[in-house]
Each structure stands twice: as C-alpha cells, then as structure tokens.
C-alpha positions in Angstrom: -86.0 -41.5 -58.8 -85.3 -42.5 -55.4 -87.3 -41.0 -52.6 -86.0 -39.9 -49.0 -87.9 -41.0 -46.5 -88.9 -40.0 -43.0 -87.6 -43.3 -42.0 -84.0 -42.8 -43.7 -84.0 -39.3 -42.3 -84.2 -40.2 -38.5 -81.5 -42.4 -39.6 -79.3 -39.6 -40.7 -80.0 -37.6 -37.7 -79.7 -40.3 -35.2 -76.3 -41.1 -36.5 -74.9 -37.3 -36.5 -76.4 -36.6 -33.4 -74.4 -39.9 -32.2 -71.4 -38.3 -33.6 -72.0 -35.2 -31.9 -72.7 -36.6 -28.6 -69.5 -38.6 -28.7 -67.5 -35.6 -29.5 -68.8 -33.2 -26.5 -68.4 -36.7 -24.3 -64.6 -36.8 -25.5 -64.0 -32.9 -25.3 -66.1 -33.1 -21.4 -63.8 -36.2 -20.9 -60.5 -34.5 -22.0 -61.5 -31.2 -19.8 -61.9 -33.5 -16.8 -58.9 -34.9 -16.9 -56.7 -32.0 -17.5 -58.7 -30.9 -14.5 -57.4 -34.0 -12.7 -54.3 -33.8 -13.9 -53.8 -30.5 -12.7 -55.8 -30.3 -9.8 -53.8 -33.7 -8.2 -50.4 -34.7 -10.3 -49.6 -30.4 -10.8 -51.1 -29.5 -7.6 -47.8 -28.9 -5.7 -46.5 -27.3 -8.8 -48.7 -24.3 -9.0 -49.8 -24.4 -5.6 -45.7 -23.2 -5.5 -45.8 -21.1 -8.2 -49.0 -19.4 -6.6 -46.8 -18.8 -3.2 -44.1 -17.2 -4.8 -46.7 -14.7 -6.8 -48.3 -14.3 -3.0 -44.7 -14.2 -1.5 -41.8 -12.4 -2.1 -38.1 -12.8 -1.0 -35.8 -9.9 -0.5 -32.5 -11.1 0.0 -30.3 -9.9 3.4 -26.6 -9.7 2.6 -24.7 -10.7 5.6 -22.3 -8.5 7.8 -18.6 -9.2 7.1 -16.9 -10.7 10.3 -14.4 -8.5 12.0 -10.7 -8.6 11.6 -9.4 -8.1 14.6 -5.5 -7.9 15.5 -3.5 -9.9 18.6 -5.9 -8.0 21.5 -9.1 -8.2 19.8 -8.8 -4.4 18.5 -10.3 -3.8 15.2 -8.6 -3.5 12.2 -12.3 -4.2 10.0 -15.3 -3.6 11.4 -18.7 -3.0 9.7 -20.9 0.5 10.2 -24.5 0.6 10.0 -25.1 3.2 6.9 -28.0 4.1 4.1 -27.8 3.6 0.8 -29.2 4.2 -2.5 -29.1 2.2 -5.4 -29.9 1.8 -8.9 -31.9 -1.4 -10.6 -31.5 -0.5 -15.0 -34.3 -2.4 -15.7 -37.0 -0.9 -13.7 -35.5 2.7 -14.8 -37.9 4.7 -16.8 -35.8 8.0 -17.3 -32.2 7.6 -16.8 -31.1 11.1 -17.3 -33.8 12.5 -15.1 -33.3 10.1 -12.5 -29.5 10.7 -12.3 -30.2 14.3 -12.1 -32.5 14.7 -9.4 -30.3 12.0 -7.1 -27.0 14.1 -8.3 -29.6 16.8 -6.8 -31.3 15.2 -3.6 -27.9 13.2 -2.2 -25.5 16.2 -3.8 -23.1 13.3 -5.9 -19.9 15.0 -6.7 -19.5 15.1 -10.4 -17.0 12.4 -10.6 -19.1 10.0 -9.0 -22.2 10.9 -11.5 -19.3 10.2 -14.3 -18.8 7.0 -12.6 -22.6 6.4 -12.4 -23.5 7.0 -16.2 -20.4 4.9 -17.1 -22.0 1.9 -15.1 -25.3 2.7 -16.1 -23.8 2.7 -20.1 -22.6 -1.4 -19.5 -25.3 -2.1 -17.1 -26.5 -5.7 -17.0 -30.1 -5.7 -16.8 -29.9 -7.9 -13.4 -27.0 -5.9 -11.7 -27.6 -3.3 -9.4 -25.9 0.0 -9.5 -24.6 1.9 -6.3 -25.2 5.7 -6.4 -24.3 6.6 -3.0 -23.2 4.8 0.6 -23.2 6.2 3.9 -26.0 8.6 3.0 -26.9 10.9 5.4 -30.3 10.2 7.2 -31.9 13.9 6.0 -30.7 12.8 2.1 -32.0 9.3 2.7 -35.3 10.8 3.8 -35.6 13.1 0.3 -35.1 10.5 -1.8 -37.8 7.9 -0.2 -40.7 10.5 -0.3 -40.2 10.7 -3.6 -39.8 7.2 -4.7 -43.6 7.3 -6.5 -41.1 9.6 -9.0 -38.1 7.7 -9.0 -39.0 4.5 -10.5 -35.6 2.0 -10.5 -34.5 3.6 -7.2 -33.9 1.6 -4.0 -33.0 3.1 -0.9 -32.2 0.5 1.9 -30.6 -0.1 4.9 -27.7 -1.7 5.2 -23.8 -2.0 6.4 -20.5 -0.8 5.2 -17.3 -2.0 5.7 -15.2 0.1 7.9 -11.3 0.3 8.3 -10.9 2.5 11.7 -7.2 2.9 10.5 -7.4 3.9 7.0 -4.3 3.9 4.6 -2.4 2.3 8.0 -4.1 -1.2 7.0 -4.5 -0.4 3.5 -2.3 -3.3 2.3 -2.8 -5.3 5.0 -6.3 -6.5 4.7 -6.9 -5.2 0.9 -10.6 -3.6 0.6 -13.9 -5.2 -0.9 -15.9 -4.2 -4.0 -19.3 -4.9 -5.2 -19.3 -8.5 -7.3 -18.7 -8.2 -11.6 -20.6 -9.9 -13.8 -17.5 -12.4 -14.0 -18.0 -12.7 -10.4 -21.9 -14.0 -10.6 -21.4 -15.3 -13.8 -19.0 -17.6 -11.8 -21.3 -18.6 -8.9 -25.1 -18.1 -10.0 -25.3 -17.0 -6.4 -28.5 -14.1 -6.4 -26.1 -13.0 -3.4 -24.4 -11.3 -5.8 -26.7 -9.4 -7.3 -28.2 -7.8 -4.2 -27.6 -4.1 -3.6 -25.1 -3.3 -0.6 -23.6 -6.8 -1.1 -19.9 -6.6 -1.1 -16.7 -9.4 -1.6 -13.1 -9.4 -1.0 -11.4 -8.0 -3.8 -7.7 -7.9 -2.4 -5.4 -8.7 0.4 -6.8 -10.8 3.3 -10.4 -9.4 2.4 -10.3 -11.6 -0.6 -8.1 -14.5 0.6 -9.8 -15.2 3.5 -14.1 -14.6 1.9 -14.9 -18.2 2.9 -15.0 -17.5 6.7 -16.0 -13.2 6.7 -18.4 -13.7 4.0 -21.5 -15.3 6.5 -24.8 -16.7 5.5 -27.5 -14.2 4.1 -31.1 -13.4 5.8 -34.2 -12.9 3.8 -37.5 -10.6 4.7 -40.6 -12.5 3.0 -43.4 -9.6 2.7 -46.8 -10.9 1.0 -48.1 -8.6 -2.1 -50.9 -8.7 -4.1 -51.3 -9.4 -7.7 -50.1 -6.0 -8.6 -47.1 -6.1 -6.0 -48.9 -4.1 -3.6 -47.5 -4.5 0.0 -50.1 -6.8 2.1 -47.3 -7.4 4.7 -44.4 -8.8 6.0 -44.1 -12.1 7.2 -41.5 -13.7 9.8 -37.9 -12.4 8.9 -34.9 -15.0 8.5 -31.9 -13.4 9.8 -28.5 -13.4 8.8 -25.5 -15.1 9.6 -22.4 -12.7 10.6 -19.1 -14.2 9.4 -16.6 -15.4 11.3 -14.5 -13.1 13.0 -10.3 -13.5 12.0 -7.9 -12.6 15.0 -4.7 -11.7 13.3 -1.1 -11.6 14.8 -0.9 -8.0 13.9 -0.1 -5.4 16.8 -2.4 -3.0 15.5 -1.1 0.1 17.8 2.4 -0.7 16.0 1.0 -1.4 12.7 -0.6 2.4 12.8 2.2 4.0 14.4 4.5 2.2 11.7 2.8 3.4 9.2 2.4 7.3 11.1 6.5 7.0 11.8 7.1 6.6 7.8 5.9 10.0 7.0 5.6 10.3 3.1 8.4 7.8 2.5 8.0 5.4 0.4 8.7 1.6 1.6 8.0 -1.2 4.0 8.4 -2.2 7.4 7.9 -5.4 8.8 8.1 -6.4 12.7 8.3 -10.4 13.6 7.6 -11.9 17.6 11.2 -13.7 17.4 10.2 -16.4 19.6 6.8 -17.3 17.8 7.0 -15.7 14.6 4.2 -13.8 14.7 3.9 -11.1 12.4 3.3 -7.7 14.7 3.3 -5.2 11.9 3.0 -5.3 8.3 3.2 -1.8 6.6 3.4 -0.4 3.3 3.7 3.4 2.4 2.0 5.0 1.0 -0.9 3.0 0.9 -4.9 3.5 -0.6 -7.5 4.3 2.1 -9.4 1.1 2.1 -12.6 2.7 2.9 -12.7 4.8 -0.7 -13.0 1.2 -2.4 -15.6 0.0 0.4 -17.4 2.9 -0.4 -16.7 2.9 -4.4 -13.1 4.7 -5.3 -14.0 7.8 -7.8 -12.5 8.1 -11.4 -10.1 11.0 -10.4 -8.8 9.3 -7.4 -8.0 6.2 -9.3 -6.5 7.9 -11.3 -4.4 10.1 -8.9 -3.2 6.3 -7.3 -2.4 5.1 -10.2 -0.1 7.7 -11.5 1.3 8.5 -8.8 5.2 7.9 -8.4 5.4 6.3 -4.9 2.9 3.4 -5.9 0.5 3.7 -3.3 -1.1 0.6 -5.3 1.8 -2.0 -4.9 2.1 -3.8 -1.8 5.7 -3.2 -1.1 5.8 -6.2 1.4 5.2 -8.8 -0.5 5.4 -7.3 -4.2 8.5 -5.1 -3.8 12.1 -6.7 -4.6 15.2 -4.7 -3.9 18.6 -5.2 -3.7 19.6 -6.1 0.1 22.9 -4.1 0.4 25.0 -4.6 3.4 22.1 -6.3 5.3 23.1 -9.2 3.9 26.4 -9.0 6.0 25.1 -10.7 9.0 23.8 -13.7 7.3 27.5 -14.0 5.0 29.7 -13.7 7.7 27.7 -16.9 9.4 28.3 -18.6 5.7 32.4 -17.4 6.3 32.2 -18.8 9.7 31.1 -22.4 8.8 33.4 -22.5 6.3 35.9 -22.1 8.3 37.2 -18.7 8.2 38.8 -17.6 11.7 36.8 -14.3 13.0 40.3 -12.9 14.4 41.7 -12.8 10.2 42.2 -9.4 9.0 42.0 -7.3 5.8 43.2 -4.3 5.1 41.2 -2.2 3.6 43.0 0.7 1.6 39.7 1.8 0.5 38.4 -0.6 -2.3 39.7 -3.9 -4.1 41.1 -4.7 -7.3 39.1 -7.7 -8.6 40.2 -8.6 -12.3 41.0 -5.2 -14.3 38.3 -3.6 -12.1 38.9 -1.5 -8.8 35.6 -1.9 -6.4 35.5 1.1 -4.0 34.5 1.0 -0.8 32.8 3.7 1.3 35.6 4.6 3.2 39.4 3.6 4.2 38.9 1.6 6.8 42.4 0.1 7.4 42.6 -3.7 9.1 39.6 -4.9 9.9 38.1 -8.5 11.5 34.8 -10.1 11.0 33.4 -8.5 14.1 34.6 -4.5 12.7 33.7 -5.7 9.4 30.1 -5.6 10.2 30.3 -2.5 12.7 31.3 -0.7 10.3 30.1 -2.2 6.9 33.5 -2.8 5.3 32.5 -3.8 1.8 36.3 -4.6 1.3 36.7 -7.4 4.3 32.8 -8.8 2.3 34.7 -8.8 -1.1 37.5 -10.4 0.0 35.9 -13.5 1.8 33.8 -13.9 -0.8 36.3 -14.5 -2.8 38.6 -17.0 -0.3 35.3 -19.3 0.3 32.9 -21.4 -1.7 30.0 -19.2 -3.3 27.7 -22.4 -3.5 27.9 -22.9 0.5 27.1 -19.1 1.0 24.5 -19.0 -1.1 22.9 -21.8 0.6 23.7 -20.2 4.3 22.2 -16.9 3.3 19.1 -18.7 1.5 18.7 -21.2 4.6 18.4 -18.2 6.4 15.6 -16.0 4.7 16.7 -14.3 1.2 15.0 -16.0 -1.4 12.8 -17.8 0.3 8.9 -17.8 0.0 6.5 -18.2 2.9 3.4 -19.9 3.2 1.6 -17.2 4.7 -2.1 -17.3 4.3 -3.2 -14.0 2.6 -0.5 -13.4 0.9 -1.1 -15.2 -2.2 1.5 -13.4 -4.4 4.4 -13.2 -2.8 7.4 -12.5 -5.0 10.5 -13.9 -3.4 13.5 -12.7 -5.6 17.1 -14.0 -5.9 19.6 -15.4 -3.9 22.2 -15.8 -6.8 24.7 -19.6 -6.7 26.7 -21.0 -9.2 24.5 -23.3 -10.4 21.5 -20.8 -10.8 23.8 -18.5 -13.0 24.5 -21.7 -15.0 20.8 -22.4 -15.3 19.3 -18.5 -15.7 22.6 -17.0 -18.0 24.2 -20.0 -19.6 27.4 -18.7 -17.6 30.4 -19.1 -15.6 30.1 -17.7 -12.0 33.3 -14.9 -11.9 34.9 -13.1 -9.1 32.8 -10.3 -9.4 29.4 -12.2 -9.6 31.2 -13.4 -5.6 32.0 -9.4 -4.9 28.4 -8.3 -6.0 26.8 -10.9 -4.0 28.9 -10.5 -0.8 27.6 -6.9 -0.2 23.6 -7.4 -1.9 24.2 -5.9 -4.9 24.1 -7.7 -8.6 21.3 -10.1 -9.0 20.2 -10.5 -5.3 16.5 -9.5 -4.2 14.3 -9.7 -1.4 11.3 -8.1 -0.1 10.5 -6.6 3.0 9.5 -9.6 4.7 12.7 -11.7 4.2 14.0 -8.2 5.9 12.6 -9.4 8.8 13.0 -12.9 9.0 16.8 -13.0 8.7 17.5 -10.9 11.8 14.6 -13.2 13.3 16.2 -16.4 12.8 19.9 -15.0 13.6 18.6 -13.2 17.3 16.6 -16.8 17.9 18.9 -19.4 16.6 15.7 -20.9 15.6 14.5 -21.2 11.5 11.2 -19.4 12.9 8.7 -19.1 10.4 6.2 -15.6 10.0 2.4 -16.3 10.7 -0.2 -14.0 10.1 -3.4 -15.8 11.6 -3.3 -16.7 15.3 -5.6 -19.8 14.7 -2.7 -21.1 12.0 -1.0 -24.5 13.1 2.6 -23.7 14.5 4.8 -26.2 13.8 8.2 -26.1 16.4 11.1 -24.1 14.8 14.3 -26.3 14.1 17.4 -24.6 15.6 19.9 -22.8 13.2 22.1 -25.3 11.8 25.2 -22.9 13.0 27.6 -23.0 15.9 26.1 -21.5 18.8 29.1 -19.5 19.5 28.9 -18.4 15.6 26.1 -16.9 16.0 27.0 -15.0 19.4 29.5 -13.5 17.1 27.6 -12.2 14.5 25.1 -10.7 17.6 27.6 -9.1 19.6 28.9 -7.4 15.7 25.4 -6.3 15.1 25.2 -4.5 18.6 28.2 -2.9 17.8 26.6 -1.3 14.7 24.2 0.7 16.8 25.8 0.8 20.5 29.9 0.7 19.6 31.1 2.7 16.6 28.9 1.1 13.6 27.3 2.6 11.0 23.9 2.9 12.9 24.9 4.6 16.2 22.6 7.1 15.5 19.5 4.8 16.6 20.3 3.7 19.5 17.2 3.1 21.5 15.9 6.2 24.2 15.6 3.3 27.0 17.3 2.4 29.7 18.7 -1.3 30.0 17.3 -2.1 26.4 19.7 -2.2 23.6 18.8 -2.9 19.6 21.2 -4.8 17.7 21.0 -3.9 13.7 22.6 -3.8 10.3 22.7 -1.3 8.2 22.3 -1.2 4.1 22.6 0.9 1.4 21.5 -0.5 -1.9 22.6 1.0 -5.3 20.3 1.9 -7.4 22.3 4.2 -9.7 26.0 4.2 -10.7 28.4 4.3 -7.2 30.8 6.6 -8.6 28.4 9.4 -9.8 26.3 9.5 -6.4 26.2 12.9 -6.1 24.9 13.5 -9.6 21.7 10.7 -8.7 21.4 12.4 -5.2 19.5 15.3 -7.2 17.0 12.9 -8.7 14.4 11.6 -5.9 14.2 8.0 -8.6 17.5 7.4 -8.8 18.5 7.6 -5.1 20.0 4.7 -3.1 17.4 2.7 -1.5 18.2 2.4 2.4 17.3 -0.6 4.2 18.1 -1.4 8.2 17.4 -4.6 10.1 17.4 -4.7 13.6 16.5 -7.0 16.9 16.0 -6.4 20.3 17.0 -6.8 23.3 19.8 -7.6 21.6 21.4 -9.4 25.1 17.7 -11.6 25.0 16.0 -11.0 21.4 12.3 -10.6 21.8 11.3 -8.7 18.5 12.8 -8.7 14.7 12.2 -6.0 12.3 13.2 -5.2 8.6 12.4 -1.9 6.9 13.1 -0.5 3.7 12.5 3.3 2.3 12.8 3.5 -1.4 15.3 6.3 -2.4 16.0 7.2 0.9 19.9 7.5 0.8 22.0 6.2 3.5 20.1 3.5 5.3 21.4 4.4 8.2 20.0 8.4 8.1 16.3 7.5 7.0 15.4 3.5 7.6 17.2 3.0 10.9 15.2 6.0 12.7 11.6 4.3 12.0 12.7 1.0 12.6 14.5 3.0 16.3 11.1 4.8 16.7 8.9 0.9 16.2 11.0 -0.8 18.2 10.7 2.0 21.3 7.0 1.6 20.4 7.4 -2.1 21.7 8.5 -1.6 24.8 7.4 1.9 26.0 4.7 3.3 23.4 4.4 6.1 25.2 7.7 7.1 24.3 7.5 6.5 21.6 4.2 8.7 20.4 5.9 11.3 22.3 8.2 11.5 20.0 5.9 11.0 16.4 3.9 13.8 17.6 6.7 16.5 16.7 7.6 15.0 13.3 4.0 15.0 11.7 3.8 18.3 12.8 6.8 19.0 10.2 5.0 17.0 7.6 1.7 18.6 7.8 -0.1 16.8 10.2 -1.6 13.3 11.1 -2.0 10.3 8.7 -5.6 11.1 8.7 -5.2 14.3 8.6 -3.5 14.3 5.3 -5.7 11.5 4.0 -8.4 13.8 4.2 -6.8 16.9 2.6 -5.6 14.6 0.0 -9.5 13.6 -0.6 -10.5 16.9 -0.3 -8.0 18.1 -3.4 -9.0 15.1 -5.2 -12.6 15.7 -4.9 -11.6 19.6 -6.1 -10.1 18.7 -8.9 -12.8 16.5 -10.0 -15.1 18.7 -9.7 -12.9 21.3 -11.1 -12.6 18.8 -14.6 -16.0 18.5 -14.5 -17.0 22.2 -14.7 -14.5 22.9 -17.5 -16.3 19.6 -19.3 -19.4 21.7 -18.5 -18.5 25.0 -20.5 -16.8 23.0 -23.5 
C-alpha cells in the first residue's frame, strides 16, 4: 500500500499553484496588451468614433444659383421658406402623425394622398416632404409639439422660386426632391437631406454641376442620450453659380402673356449674334408646383389635358412647315439658275400625274418675288418640278430645317425632316416622284421642323450669315460664315418677304404700329387634315390647320428673327402672325406693345397669373371635392 506523504503533497501543490500562477500571469499579460493595443495602435480609432458620439453633423443643403436672363433679371431665384418633413424610421404612429399635421399645417387632401403614398414605399433613409412654404404661425404649432410628433422635422430652409411662372415653365424645367435611383447613383448623404432639391428637367437639370453649390454643416455636441449640449462653429454653404442666360426675360413673359390659351411656340433670335431672346412654349406647367411638390390631381389634370402643357413644343414639337419654307426654296430656285422675272400662271392649281393640286386661290401670272407675297403654291409646284430636288433639299437644310443645334440645355432636341432623293431611297426603299417635289416645295409631305428652326431660317436669310442660336451668354461664339448665296439673291427673297406684310401679301394684316420700322415675314399654313374638306375639320379644334409665321425686322437693317407656331390655329396669317406683330413691337417700343396685351387678356379672363391661379384654385377644388366623395364611400 503506498502512502502519501507530506512531502509528495507540497509537491502536488507547488506544481498546481505554479500552473495557476502562470495562467493569471498569461490572462494579466493578455489584458495588458489588449490595453496597449487599444490604448496606442486603436487610440485614433475610437478617440474618432468617441467624437462622432459627442458630435453631430446636420447637413446644410446649399442655395441654388440664380438664373438670370441678358440684364441680370431673374428668371430663378431662391425664397427663404419653412418646412416640415417626415423621417419613416423615427415614426412611431403614422396615422396619427399624418392626421394631426393634415390638422396643424391644414394639408389639402390630395397632398395627404400624396403623403401616405410616399410614406407606403418609404425608404427607411429617405426623408418625406409634408409641406413647403409653411406659414410661420403653422411652423410654430407643429414645433411646440414636437415632444408628440416623434419623426417630424421642422426646419428652415429655401425654395426655389420662378418669379414668372408657367412663362419660364419650359424654359428652365423645375427641380424635385432626389429618388432612390438618384442616391442610389451617387452615395451622396446630400441627397438624403430634407429640403434638398436637383434639376429634374430643362436647364435646371442640364446645367446641376454649376447651380447645385457646396453644402454647409451645423456640428451641435449631445450627450449620450442625444440631448442638446450645444452648438459648435457652423460651416456654411456654398451658393451655386449664378447662369446669365441670353433670354430677354420681359419678351419671354410677354410672349408667353401675347399667346393667350393657344397652343404653340415662339421663338425670337438676336440676328446679328444669335442669341436666343425668347423661348416660349404654351401652355406650359407652373414650375413652382414641382419646386414645391406637384399634387396627384394636378398631375393628372397636365397630363390629360389636350394642349400638352407637359411637352416642350420648342424643342419636342415637329410640324409640317407650310409656305414658310418659301423663302428658303426660292433661294434653292435662284442658285439653280432660275430667272426671278419667269412667270407661271396660275389657273388655280396644277395637274401633276393624274392628280390636280389646288391652290388657295387663282392667282393668274405670277414671278418669284409675287410668288412669295402672295404664297402661290402653284409658281412652288412648278419650280419644284423644273429644278434638281437634291440641290433644294440641301439649300433649305443648309439653311435651318432639319438641322439640330448644339444648344446647351436642350438635350433632346428632335430635329425632323428635310426630305432628298437619297433619304427617300434610304427611309422608303423608293423612287422620288413629282409629287414627293410638289409636297416638299410648299412644307407639306414628310417635311418637319420645330419651333426653333422657325427662327433660325429667317435669321440666317435677314443676316446673310449661317448664325447659330446660343442660349448661355458665357458659351464660346464662334464667327458666322456668310450664306453661301448671291448677295443680290438674297436681297430678292427680303424685298418678297416685306411685301408679304407691307405690299399686298398674305400677312398685311401685321404690319408693325411703328413708325420707320417695317417687319418682313412669311406666312404658313400647314395641313393637318384633308385640303379639300377644310370646312368639315374647321369644326374640330384637333384637326385644324396649324399656322405658322416667320418674320424679321427691320426688315431694311434686320436686327431680330422670330418663328412662331399655334397648333390648330387656322390661317397662319389670322392667329401666328399677330403674336409674332405684338413680340416684335415689344422689341422696339414695349410700351406699345403692353398697351396693347392689356385689352386682349381682358377678353380671355385675365392675366397669365391670374388664370394660373384660378386654375390651382379649381384643381385644388376638385381634389378636395374627390376626396370627400372617397370619404362617404
């Protein structure tokens, strides 16, 4: 039997007490150099992570810069307003909170609809806008009751501001709060801060790199709870740029005033520079509904309405030229050698093929220089026919129709047709015929332009220079290259287009109200529906001719260019050639010319603002109206 002694038994303990020590020694060991590690290698590290606890960012959108137009007038400016707005996560009763906001800042019901919708697809990290512009007694109601309203934020702030309205509404385009596309795209917290707005059309969107600015921040210090200590030293904002634009902006609003509740474009060039002076599309959106955040209903009421207040007709709308094109085919008859002093006698239409092409009228023998005064289509047909349709194409392209500009904010132009030959060939698999020459020679068939091209063609033929349009003042300007036309060629087709408004033309009607200044123009009606049955279409507002005019003045020393369209509007000479009459008065005496516009929107109900706001006013009725009949159902 073996016996334990004491001897073996200090053993034992020695050597467990040895074990022991060496694992408190390695434990203590470990401890102090995870101490080390953090106390030295991490120090920075936390000593961060313990500032941003102590310190907290709130992030200072910046203000929009200014657009301004050719005098330094503004066209977007930015108000100081309050706001209110929602943050999902931090919400603890939606219903409730919507409710007593709907209450305290009395939301119409079509922006609560719009609110619940956003709050239905809310990102967790997206802020939602309940109200702009809040009046200071609202703004007030809402903050003493914060302690109630958890997810609310009230804040100061600006808005952007359009002084003109629907006048620049397609023009500039509005701005929007950022999508989750948008900050999904950038990672930019910018985004996600409440008032913060971007270009979401037009020259608000094109030109975001220089009106967007460089945000501020207000670092306040809170305890662990996120209790205000205080706030420390504010970093301010950086304002962006300001953008001086070419625009006129007196013309531009009194353009858009003189079109009444027509629908179409207008567009007013500086001949000499090729500044653009006005660039007007009717009817247009009010800009500040979509700064502000446009309702359900009044989408809605945009979108279906018939006049397409949405489209920018400027850039966006095509239309057939009709006898506009004159001016710019009788050059192409010219430099192919066709004598001015030849005649055609027009019996009242032509026989092309086995088809009979009426004109408007029996206008007996006419020249070039009648031709044009008084828009024979039978003198067009004809030299179309005699002269190479290739080399007229080109003259008329060469001189505007068809032909896209590199204008900065106006991304999406559509440019249309200026039909040849050889684009027939390519586009139809087909043989040009006479009639594809008849069509062509008067701006019917497959020719389009837009409203700008209007303008450019009168432009280059009152200059003799290929000017170019230009929509920024700080944009390069390159020299214009003279028209590659006879001088004297071109004196003919001026002294025709003078004739149109001051001899016996088609536009005498407009001649200008000023003494010693006379307007040179063109007249055009383009066909919408079938020629022969105009009286039936007449009845029907859509299927109406459209009536164009293009015009230049003085038309002895050209100083200003300007093309105008109104959709539907019949004879181009009874409703186009008036408002482009009334703009060009406006450029030389504007007092003449207002005196004048005040009358007329009298007859129409009033101001542009003035029916902009009974327009909101009927909109915001009628949601209201949809939502009390949601109500009792």
């Amino acid at each position: 039997m073996n016996r334990f002694t004491s001897v073996q038994a200090d053993m034992v303990f020695s050597r467990r007490m040895l074990v022991v020590g060496g694992a408190q020694i390695a434990v203590a060991g470990a401890l102090i150099g995870r101490m080390g590690w953090l106390a030295i290698r991490e120090n920075e590290k936390y000593n961060l992570l313990s500032e941003d606890n102590r310190v907290q960012l709130i992030i200072v959108p910046p203000r929009r810069g200014w657009i301004v137009d050719r005098h330094g007038k503004e066209i977007a400016t930015n108000r100081s307003d309050f706001r209110v707005d929602l943050i999902p996560e931090q919400m603890k009763d939606k219903d409730r909170t919507v409710a007593l906001l709907t209450q305290l800042l009395k939301i119409p019901p079509d922006e609560v609809d719009r609110i619940n919708r956003e709050l239905a697809g809310a990102r967790t990290f997206q802020p939602i806008q309940v109200a702009e512009n809040v009046p200071y007694e609202a703004y007030a109601a809402v903050t003493v009751r914060l302690p109630e309203l958890p997810g609310v934020q009230p804040s100061r702030g600006f808005s952007r501001y359009y002084p003109a309205g629907p006048a620049v509404g397609h023009l500039v385009g509005y701005v929007g709060t950022p999508s989750a596309e948008d900050y999904k795209k950038t990672k930019d917290p910018l985004f996600l801060t409440p008032g913060f707005k971007i270009g979401k059309q037009g020259l608000e969107k094109t030109l975001e790199p220089y009106l967007r600015g460089v945000p501020g921040g207000q670092r306040i210090e809170v305890t662990a709870s996120g209790r205000l200590v205080k706030e420390l030293e504010p970093k301010p904002d950086r304002s962006g740029q300001a953008v001086q634009l070419t625009i006129d902006a007196g013309l531009q609003e009194f353009a858009a005033r003189r079109m009444g509740d027509e629908s179409g474009a207008m567009v007013a060039l500086d001949v000499e520079s090729g500044d653009v002076l006005a660039f007007v599309s009717m009817p247009a959106f009010d800009p500040n509904s979509f700064s502000s955040g446009i309702g359900r209903t009044e989408w809605k009421t945009l979108s279906e309405d018939d006049h397409k207040p949405l489209v920018n007709k400027v850039s966006q709308g095509l239309y057939p030229s009709g006898s506009t094109i004159k001016p710019a085919m009788a050059l192409a008859f010219l430099k192919q050698g066709v004598d001015p002093r030849q005649r055609v006698h027009c019996p009242g239409g032509l026989r092309i093929g086995n088809r009979f092409f009426s004109c408007d009228a029996v206008h007996g023998s006419v020249d070039m220089h009648a031709a044009i005064e008084r828009s024979c289509n039978t003198y067009f047909w004809a030299m179309g026919l005699r002269t190479d349709p290739e080399q007229t194409t080109e003259m008329v392209n060469y001189l505007g129709y068809g032909q896209e500009f590199p204008i900065m904010g106006l991304a999406s132009q559509r440019f249309g047709t200026m039909p040849s030959p050889k684009w027939l060939e390519q586009k139809y698999k087909r043989k040009w015929q006479g009639y594809d020459s008849a069509n062509t020679s008067i701006g019917q068939g497959y020719v389009l332009v837009n409203p700008l091209q209007l303008a450019v063609m009168p432009g280059r033929l009152a200059s003799g220079k290929i000017i170019q349009p230009r929509l920024l003042m700080g944009a390069p300007r390159q020299p214009a290259p003279d028209v590659a036309a006879d001088p004297e060629h071109l004196v003919i087709i001026r002294n025709a287009m003078s004739a149109v408004v001051n001899g016996r033309g088609t536009g005498v009607g407009s001649k200008l109200p000023l003494d010693g200044v006379l307007m040179a123009g063109k007249t055009g009606t383009a066909q919408v529906y079938k020629l022969t049955t105009r009286g039936v279409a007449n009845s029907n507002w859509k299927l109406r001719d459209h009536a164009l005019f293009i015009a230049f003045a003085p038309a002895d020393k050209p100083k200003y260019a300007i093309g105008c369209i109104i959709e539907h509007g019949g004879f181009g000479a009874a409703s186009a050639a008036p408002i482009v009459r009334d703009c060009m008065t406006y450029l030389f005496d504007s007092e003449k010319a207002w005196s004048v516009l005040g009358p007329l929107e009298q007859s129409w109900g009033g101001t542009l603002a003035e029916r902009t706001a009974r327009r909101a006013a009927a909109i915001e009725a009628a949601a209201a109206a949809a939502q009390a009949a949601k109500s009792t159902t």
